[in-house]
C-alpha positions as CSV (number, residue, x, y, z in Angstrom):
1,X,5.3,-4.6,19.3
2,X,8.2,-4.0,16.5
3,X,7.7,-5.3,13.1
4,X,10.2,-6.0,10.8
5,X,9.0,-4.5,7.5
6,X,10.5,-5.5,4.4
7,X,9.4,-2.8,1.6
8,X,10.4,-3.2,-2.1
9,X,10.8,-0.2,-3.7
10,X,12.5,2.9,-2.7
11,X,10.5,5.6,-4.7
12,X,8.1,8.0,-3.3
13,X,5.7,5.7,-2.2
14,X,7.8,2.6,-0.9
15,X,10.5,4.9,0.5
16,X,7.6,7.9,1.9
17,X,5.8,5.2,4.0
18,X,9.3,3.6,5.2
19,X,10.3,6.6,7.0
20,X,6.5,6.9,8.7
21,X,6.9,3.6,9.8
22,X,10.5,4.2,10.7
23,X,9.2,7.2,13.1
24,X,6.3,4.6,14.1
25,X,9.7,2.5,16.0
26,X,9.5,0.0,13.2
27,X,12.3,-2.2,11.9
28,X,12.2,-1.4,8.1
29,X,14.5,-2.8,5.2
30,X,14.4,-0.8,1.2
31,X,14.8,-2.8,-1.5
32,X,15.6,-1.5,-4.7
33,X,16.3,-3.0,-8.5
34,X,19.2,-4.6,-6.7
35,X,16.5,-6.9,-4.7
36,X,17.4,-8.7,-1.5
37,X,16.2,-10.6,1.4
38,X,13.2,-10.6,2.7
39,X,13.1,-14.2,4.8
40,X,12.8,-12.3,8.4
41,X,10.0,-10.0,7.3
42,X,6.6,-10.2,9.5
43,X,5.3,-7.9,6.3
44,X,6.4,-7.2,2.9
45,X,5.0,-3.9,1.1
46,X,5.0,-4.0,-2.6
47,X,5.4,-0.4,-3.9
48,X,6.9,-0.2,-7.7
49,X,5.2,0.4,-10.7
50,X,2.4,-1.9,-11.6
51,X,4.4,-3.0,-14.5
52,X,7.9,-4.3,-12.9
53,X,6.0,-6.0,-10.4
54,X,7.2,-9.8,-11.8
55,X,10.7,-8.6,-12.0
56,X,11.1,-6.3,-8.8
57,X,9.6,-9.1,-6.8
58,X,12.1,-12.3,-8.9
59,X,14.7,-10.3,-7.5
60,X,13.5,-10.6,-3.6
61,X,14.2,-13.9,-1.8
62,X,12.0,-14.9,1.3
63,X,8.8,-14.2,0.1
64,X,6.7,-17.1,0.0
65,X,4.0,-17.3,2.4
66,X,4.6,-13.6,3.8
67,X,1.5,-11.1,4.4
68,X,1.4,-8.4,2.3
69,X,0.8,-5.1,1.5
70,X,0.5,-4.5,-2.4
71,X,0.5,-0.3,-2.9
72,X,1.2,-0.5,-6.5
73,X,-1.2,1.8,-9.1
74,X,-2.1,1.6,-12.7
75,X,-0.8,3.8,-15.3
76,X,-1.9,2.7,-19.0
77,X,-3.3,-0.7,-19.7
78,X,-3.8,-3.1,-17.4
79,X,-1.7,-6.1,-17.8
80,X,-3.5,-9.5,-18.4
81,X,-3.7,-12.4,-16.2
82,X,-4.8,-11.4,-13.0
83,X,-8.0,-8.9,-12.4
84,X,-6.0,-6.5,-10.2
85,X,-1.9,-6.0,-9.1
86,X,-2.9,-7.3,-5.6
87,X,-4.3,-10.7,-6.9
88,X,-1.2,-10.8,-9.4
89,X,1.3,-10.1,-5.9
90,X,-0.8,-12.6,-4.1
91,X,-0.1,-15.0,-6.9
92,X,3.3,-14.4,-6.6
93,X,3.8,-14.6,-3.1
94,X,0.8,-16.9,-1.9
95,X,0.3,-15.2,1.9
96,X,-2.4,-13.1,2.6
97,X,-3.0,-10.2,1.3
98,X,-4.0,-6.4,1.0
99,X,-4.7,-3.0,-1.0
100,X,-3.5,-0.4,0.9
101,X,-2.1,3.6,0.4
102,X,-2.8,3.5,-3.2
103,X,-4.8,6.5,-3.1
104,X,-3.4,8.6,-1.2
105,X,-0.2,10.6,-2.3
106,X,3.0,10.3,-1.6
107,X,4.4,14.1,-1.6
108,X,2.0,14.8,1.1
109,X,3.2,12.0,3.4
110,X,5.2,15.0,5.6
111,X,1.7,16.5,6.2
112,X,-0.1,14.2,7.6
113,X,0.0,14.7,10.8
114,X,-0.7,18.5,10.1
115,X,-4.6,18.3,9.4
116,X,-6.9,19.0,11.3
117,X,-8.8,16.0,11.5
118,X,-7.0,12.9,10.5
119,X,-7.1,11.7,6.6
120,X,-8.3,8.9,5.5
121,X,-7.2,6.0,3.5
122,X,-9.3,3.0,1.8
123,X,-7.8,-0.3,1.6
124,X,-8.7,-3.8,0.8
125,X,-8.1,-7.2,2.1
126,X,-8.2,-10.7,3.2
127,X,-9.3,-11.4,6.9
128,X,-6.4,-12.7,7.9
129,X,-4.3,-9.8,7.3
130,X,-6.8,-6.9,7.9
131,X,-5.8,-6.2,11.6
132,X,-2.4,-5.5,10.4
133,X,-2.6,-3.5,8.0
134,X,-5.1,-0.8,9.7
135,X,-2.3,-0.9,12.3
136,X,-0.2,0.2,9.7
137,X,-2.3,2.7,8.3
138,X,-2.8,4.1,11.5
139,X,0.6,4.5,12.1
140,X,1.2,6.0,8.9
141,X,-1.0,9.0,10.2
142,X,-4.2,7.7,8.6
143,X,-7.5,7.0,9.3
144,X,-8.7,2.9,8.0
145,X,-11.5,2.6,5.8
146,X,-12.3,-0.9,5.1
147,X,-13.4,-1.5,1.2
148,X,-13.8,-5.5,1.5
149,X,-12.0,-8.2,0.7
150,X,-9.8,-7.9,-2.2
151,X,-11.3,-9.6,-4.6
152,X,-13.1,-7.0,-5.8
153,X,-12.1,-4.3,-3.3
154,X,-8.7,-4.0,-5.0
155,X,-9.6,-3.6,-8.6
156,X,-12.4,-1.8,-7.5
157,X,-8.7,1.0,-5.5
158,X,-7.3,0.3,-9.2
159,X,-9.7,1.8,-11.2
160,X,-10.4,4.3,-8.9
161,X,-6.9,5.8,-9.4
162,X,-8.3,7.9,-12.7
163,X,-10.7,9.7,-10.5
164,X,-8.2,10.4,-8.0
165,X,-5.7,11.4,-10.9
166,X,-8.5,13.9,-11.9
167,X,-8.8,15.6,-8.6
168,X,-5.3,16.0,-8.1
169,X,-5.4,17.6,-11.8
170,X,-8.0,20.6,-9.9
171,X,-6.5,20.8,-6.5
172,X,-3.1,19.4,-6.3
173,X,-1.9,16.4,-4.2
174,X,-5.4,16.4,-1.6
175,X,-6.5,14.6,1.1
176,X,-10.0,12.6,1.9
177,X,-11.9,12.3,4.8
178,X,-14.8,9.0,4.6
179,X,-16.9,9.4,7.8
180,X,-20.2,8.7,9.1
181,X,-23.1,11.3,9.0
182,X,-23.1,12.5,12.1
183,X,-18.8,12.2,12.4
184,X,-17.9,15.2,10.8
């Protein structure tokens, strides 16, 4: 089945995991600083920095109600309010919600699907949008693993982002690979 994915924010991230989905057969619609529409959306993907989130998403119409996919990172302080970006989206929008591709990096999107095993991506979120987002991060090229529910799971993404930053400081833009013992 198509989906009509509604992403805001064209950068590496938001535009990266457009044209995976694109490939994937989806329907998907960019919006920039110029917002838009977004009332025939079955998911919206939230991918700006953590700090234009307020404005990027005042300038999107259609959003109340819609699942979504919050992507957005933390660079600097955290802004007050709301524990983590995803509860501040979710705030914002009021449908259900996830973490999701917020570890993983965006300049290494076009390799995916050259690794030998398939990489892996955490995310976090409510039930009822859980099933749809490990469809789409399997159809981004990644392997789902589930972190819980995001409240804390997505703070818990968030403040994992300086380790992650520190890897890629050693080794570049990496992948990860969470398995079972006995899975490798």
């Amino acid at each position: 089945m198509t989906l009509k994915i509604t992403v805001i924010g064209r950068g590496r991230v938001g535009g990266g995991l457009a044209q995976l989905w694109r490939r994937a057969g989806h329907e998907v619609t960019g919006l920039g600083r110029d917002g838009g529409d977004a009332s025939d959306a079955d998911v919206v993907v939230v991918s700006v920095p953590g700090p234009a989130i307020a404005a990027a998403l005042a300038g999107v119409t259609g959003l109340a109600g819609k699942p979504t996919i919050d992507t957005c990172n933390i660079y600097g302080e955290r802004p007050t309010g709301h524990p983590s970006l995803t509860l501040q989206i979710k705030d914002i929008i009021g449908g259900p919600t996830a973490k999701s591709f917020s570890t993983n990096f965006a300049s290494a999107y076009d390799e995916i699907s050259k690794q030998r095993v398939t990489p892996t991506n955490l995310f976090a979120a409510e039930p009822e949008v859980r099933a749809l987002t490990e469809r789409l991060i399997i159809e981004a090229g990644y392997e789902p693993v589930f972190v819980g529910d995001i409240d804390p799971g997505a703070r818990l993404l968030e403040d994992g982002s300086g380790l992650t930053r520190a890897i890629a400081a050693e080794l570049g833009p990496f992948f990860y690979r969470y398995a079972s013992v006995g899975d490798l």
